[in-house]
N, C-alpha and C positions, 0 to 999 in steps of 0.2 A: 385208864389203862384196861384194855379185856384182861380177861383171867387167865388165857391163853400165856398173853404177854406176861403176867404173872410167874407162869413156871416157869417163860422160856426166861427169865429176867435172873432168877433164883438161879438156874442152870449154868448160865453165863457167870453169875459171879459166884461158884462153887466150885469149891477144891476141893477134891477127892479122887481119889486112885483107880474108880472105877465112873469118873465121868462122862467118857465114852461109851460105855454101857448101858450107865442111868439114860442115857438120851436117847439110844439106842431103844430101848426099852417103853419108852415116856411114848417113842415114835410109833411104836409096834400098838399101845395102845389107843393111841387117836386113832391110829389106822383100823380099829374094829368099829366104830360109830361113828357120825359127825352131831351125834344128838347127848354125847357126854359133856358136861361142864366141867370146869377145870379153874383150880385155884391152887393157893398152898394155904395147908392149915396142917396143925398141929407137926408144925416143922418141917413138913414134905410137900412136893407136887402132888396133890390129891383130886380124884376125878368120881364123880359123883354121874349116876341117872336117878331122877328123883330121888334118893336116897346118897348117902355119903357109901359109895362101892369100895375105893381102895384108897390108901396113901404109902407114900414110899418112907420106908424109915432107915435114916441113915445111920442107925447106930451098933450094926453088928459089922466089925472089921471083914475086909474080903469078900463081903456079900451084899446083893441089892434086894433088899425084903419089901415086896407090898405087901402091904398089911388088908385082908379084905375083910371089910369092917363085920357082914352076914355072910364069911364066907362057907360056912356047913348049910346053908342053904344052897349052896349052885352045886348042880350038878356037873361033877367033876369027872368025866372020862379020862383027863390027860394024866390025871395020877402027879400031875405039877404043885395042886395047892395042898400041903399041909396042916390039920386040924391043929387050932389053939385056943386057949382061953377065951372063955367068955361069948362062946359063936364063931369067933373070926378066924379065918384059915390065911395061913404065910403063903405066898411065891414067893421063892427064893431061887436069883439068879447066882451067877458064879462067874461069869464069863461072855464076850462076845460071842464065843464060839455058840453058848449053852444057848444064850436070849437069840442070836438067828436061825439056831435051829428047831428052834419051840415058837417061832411068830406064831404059825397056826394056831397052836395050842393057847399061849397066850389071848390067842383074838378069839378064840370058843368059849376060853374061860370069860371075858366082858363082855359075848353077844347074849353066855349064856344067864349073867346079872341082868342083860337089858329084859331078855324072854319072862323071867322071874317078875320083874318089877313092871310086866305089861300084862302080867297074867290076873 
């Protein structure tokens, strides 16, 4: 099984109230590189460039949190990811409305993980 299959496998047999989002979201980030890897680890669809970049964590009700593992290293224009513990900065989505109208934003914040980790 790719890793791809992985999440889409996890996604498919996942219930949750903002599943259409999560996927919506999952979609938004493939669509920034074809050079990210992708598996589930530590509970979530998680997507990695050389480094472990984000995973999704499903355990704040109402919300789709990637968790980005060195996220105070990206430069961050969109003002989307939020400083946390330990290094790692939250996106937090809320809404279909919110995750299509941040795709952009969204796919700046992983080109600008890939730039880091090529630099």
């Amino acid at each position: 099984m790719s890793k791809t299959n992985k999440i889409d496998e996890f996604i498919n047999k996942l219930n949750h109230p903002l599943k259409a989002e999560i996927d919506e979201a999952i979609t938004i980030i493939r669509g920034a590189s074809n050079d990210l890897e992708e598996d589930v680890k530590w509970g979530g669809p998680s997507f990695d460039y050389k480094q472990p970049m984000a995973t999704l964590s499903l355990r704040v009700p109402g919300t789709i949190v990637f968790i980005f593992h060195k996220g105070e290293l990206i430069k961050d224009k969109t003002g989307l990811l939020e400083a946390a513990p330990k290094g790692k900065a939250y996106l937090k989505l809320h809404s279909m409305k919110e995750i299509k109208e941040n795709k952009v934003n969204i796919q700046h914040i992983v080109k600008e993980w890939i730039k880091l980790m090529d630099a």
